[in-house]
N, C-alpha and C positions, 0 to 999 in steps of 0.2 A: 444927222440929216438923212441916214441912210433910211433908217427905220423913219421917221416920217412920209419920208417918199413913198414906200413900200406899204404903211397905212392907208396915206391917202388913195394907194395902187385899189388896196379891197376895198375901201370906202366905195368905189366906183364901179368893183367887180361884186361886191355881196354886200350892199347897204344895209339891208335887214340885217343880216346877222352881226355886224361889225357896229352900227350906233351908235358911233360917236363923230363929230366933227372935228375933231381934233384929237392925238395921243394926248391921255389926263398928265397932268403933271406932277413934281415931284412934289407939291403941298395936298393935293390929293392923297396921291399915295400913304405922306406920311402920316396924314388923317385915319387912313384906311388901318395903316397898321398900328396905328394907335387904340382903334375901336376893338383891337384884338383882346385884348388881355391878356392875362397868364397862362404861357404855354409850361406846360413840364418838359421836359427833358424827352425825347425821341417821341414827343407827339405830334400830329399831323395839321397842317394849314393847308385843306384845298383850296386851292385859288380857281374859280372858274371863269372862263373868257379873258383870258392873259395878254391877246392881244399881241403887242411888242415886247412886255416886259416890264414896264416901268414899276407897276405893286409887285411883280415877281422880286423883280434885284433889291425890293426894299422887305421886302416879307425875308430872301434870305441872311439880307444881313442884318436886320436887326433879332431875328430868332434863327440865332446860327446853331443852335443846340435840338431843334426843329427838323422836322421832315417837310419839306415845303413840294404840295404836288399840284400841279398846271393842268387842269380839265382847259383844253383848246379846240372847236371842234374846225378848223379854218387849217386847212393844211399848208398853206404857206407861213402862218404865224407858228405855227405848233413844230417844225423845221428850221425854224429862224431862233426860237427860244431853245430848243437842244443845243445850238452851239454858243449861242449868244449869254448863255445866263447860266454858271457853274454851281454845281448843287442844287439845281432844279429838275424834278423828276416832271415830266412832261408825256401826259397822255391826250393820244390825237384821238377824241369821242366826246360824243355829246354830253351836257350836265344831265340832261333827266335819267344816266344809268352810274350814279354814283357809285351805289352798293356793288354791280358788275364793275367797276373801274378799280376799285376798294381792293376787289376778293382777287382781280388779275394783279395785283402787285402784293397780296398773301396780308393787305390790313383788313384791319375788321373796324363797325365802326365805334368800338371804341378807345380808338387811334385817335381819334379826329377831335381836334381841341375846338377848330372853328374852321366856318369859312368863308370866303371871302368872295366875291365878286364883283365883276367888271360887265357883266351880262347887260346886254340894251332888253330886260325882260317887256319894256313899255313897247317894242318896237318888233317884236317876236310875235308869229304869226299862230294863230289859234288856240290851241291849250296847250302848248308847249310852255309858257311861263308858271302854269299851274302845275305841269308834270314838272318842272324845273323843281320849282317849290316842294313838291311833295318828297323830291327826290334828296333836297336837303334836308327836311325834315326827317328823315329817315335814316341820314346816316349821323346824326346831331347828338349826343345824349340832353338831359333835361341840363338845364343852365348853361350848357355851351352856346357860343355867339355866331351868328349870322349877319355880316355886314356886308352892306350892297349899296353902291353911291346910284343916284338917281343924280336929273335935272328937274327933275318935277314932283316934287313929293305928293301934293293932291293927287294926280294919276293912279299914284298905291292903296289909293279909295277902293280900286275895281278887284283890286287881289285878295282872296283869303290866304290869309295869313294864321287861319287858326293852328294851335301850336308852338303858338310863337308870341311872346310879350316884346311889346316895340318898349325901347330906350330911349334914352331924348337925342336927338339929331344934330347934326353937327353940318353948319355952313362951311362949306372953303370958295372965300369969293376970288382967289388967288388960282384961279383953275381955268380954261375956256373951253367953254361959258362956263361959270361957276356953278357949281357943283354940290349936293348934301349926302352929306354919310350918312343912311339910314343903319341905326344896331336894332338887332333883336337877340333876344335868349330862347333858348328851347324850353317850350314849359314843361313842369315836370308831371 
């Protein structure tokens, strides 16, 4: 209840950056971490826009053998996931400086098995969704994953996505509002 309250707190204080109307849920989640595939052994899952947690606690325990790192740029959530959520390394900065976030914690990117986000990229204000993107793409190698839930897949009309081969999508009506797991791969 705590962390709801505390959501709906930013929902109210930073709309834009926060978009969503409600913490996603744990059928969410377990979608998200499903679209992951095979991590090796001390590779990296940045999760970007983490929010309260909820793909956090579920990215660390199902890939406990994992590096699991929290791009947050909302300094009440990015304070709240350091204590809240064990074994999550939690950086307070924006997604569009991956490579700088990478190099300040001594990974490079090919550390990084996938990543994962929670980003409202439909709801982000100018080319920031495009710098976001590029900025994944960059730290990606070829065939690693990129997964990113939307509410509105037609919207991801307007994004270049070049770099990236989309996978087939996955509904979870079991979310509010229900929710699609967009995958992509890094083309080679």
């Amino acid at each position: 209840m705590r962390e709801t309250m505390m959501f709906l707190g930013q929902i109210v204080r930073r709309w834009r950056v926060t978009g969503a109307v409600a913490p996603s849920g744990d059928p969410l989640a377990r979608a998200m971490t499903d679209a992951v595939g095979e991590v090796a052994r001390g590779q990296v899952i940045l999760e970007l826009g983490p929010g309260t947690g909820v793909f956090s606690r579920e990215l660390v325990r199902r890939f406990p053998h994992a590096r699991v790192v929290a791009v947050e740029v909302n300094d009440v959530f990015a304070s709240h996931l350091s204590a809240a959520v064990p074994g999550l390394t939690v950086v307070n900065g924006c997604a569009s400086r991956l490579d700088e976030h990478l190099t300040n914690l001594g990974l490079s990117p090919s550390d990084v098995a996938a990543v994962v986000s929670g980003l409202p990229l439909l709801s982000l204000p100018g080319d920031l969704p495009q710098k976001i993107l590029a900025s994944v793409a960059a730290v990606l190698r070829p065939g690693r994953r990129y997964i990113q839930f939307t509410y509105f897949r037609r919207a991801w009309r307007r994004f270049d996505t070049v770099g990236f081969r989309w996978l087939p999508h996955r509904r979870v009506w079991r979310n509010i509002p229900p929710a699609i797991v967009l995958s992509f791969t890094r083309d080679e």
